[in-house]
C-alpha positions, -999 to +999 in steps of 0.1 A: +158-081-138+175-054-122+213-054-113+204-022-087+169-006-088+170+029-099+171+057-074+186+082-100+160+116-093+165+116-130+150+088-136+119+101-120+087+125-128+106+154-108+076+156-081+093+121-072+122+132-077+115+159-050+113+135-022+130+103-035+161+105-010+138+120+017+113+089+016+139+061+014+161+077+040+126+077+064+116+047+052+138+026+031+148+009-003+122-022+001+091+001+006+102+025-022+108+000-046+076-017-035+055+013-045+072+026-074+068-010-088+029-011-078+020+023-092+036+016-121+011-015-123-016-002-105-019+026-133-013+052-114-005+066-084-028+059-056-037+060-019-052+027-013-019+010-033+005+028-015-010+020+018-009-018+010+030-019+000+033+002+038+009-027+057+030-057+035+058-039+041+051-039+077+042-075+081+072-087+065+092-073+091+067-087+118+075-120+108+107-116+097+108-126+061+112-119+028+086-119+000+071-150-013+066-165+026+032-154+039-004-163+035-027-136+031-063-127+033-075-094+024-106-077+037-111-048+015-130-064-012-127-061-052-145-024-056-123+005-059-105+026-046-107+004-014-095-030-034-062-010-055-045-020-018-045-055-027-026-046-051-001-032-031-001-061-007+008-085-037+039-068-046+055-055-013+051-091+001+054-113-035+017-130-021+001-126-056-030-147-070-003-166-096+013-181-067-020-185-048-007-170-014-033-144-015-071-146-014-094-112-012-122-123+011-160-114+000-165-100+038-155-064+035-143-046+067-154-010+072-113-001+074-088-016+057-075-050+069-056-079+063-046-108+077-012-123+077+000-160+082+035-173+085+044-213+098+015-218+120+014-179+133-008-151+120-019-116+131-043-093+115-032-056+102-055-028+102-054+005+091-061+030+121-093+039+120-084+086+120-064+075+094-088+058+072-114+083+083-088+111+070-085+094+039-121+086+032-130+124+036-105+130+017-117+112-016-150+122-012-140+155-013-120+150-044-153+132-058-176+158-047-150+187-066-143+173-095-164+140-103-144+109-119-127+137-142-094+142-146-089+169-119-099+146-097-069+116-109-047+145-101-059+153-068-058+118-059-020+113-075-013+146-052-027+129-017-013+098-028+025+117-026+016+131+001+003+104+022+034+082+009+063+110+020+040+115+056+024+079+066+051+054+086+040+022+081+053+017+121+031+042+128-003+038+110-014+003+113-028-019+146-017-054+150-030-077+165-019-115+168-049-142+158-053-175+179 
């Protein structure tokens, strides 16, 4: 659809635009395109999408591959805000329910987690667990401020930046191969 994707500041809210060349210089073209692409989806801006593009993001370049090659399994359920990272898994690694290389288990796992297959080999990703303790306080805060209002969309959007210009996806997730 794109010849080149846009990475024009201008072309951005200007909070964006703030830390567009900081983020893709930390952490590359692929992941930024991945979450501009599932917040612009997604709705909004949020913490649990943005933290799926970083894990799909990650387990691409575990196995080695582009999109459209793994098999996934999500353990994070279909209740917000926990499920909005499946969305972000389906665009980072192209493993959306159209193509049928995703399926959101009905066990949910206390933290975020997802398996990963690719020919024969498959690991599990999980979100470390100060992280997704820091997060969860974090939202319940926001709840516990400002209720499902407004305020508290923009509160999320603002963690949401933040987490996305502070959180290395090298950094944030355990992996584990399966058997």
């Amino acid at each position: 659809v794109f010849i080149d994707f846009p990475v024009r500041p201008d072309l951005y809210k200007p909070v964006v635009a703030g830390f567009l060349s900081r983020v893709t210089e930390a952490y590359g073209l692929t992941e930024w395109k991945s979450v501009v692409l599932t917040n612009e989806i997604h709705g909004h801006t949020g913490i649990y999408s943005i933290i799926g593009v970083k894990m799909g993001v990650r387990a691409l370049e575990y196995f080695n591959v582009g999109v459209n090659n793994l098999q996934v399994v999500t353990f994070v359920g279909s209740e917000p805000p926990l499920s909005c990272l499946n969305d972000g898994i389906q665009i980072s690694t192209g493993a959306t329910i159209g193509q049928g290389l995703i399926r959101v288990d009905e066990k949910v796992l206390p933290t975020p987690t997802v398996r990963f297959s690719f020919n024969g080999r498959s690991i599990t990703s999980q979100l470390k667990k100060d992280i997704a303790d820091r997060i969860e306080a974090d939202i319940r805060k926001g709840v516990q401020l400002y209720g499902m209002s407004d305020r508290y969309w923009a509160y999320v959007e603002d963690l949401a930046y933040r987490y996305w210009q502070e959180l290395d996806r090298h950094l944030i997730f355990t992996i584990e191969p399966n058997r």
